[in-house]
N, C-alpha and C positions, 0 to 999 in steps of 0.2 A: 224878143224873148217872150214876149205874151202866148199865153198857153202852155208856156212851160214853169210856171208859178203854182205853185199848190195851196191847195183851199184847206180852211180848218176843218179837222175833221169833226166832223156829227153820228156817224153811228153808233151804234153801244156799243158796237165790236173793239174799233177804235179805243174808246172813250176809256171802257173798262177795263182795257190792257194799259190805257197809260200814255197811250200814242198822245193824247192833246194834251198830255203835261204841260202845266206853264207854257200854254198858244199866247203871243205868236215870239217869244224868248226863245232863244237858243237854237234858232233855224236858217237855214240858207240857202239859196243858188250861188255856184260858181258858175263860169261857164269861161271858154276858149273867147279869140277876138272873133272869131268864126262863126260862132254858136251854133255849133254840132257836136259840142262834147260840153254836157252838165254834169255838176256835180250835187245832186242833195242834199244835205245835211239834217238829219233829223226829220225827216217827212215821215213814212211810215218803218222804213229801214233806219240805221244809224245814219246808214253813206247808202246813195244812191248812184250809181253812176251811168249816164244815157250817153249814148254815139249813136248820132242818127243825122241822115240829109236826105233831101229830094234826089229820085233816081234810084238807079238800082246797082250801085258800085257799094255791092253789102262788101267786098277786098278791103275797102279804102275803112268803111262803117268799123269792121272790127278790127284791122291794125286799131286804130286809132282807140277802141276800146280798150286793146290791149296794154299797147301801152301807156296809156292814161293809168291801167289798174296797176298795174307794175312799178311807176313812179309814185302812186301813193303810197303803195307799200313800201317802197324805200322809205318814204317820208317817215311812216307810222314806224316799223322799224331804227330809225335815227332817234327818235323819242322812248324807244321802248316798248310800242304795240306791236300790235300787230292785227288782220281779218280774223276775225274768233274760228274755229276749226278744232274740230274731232276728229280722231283716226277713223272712229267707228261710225257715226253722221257724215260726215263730211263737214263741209262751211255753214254756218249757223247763221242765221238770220231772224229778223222778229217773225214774218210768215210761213207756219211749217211746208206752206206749196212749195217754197223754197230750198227749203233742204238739202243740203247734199252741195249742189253746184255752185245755188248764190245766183244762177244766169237766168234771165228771162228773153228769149230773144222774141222782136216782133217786129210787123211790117205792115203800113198803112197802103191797103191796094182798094182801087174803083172796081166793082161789081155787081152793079146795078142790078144787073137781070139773075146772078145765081142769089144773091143778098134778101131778092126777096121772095123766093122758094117760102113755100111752109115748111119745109124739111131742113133750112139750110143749115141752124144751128146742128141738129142731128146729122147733116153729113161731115158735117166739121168734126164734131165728135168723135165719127168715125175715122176720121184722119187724124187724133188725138191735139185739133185745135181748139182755142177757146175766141170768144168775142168781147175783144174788151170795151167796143165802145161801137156803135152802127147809126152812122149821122148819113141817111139818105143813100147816095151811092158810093161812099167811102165807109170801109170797115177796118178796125184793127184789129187783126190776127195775134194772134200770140199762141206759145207751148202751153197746152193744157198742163197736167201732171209730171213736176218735174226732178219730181224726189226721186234718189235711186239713178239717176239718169248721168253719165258723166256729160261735160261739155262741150267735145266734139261729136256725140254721138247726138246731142242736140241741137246743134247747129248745123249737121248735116240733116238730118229731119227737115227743121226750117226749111232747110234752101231749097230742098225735094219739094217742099209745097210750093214753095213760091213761081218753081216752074213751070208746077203743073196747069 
């Protein structure tokens, strides 16, 4: 499970929104006996929910998303909640990049030699990707901009990248 533990927040972005309320109270990992399906709890979202493994069976990555999301909503529902949601935004979250969907899909790939172009963040950009972290010859991808976006038209994006 190491690496999938989250650190207290220090930026003022964080700070001043409220994200490090009462650190480290009222926070959590779940996770499967498998550990490819976490769950959050108060990180920087309410609920965070990650489905992810080694390889590239993203079939197996999003079932498995799926229905993770689906049962907690039963859960939250049997209580009384429910995922916060507006006809007119769509699903709410604490980060407005989020908006709309609530989905952030990404993929950790080896790319040594494009990685380290001078241009590579600007061609990524042009493919409406971002970098969310670049340790040597491993980079993680993710959907830039994702408000406005539904969630198969964002997952079909993704997968377009991932085979190019």
């Amino acid at each position: 499970m190491a690496g999938n533990l989250f650190q207290e927040p220090d930026s003022t972005l964080l700070l001043s929104s409220g994200c490090g309320r009462h650190w480290p109270d009222a926070r959590g990992i779940y996770h499967n006996n498998d550990q490819n399906l976490f769950v959050w709890v108060n990180e920087e979202d309410q609920m965070r929910i990650v489905s992810m493994e080694k390889g590239d069976n993203v079939k197996q990555i999003i079932e498995r998303f799926a229905k993770a999301t689906t049962e907690i909503q039963k859960c939250l529902k049997n209580e009384g909640y429910d995922f916060m949601h507006s006809e007119h935004l769509g699903w709410i979250l604490t980060c407005p990049s989020n908006l709309g969907t609530g989905l952030r899909a990404g993929a950790m790939v080896k790319v040594p030699h494009f990685s380290s172009r001078s241009d590579f963040k600007k061609v990524l950009g042009r493919m409406g990707l971002q970098v969310n972290s670049l340790l040597k010859t491993r980079v993680t991808l993710f959907e830039g901009p994702r408000n406005r976006w539904c969630r198969l038209r964002l997952l079909r994006r993704h997968l377009g990248h991932l085979q190019r």
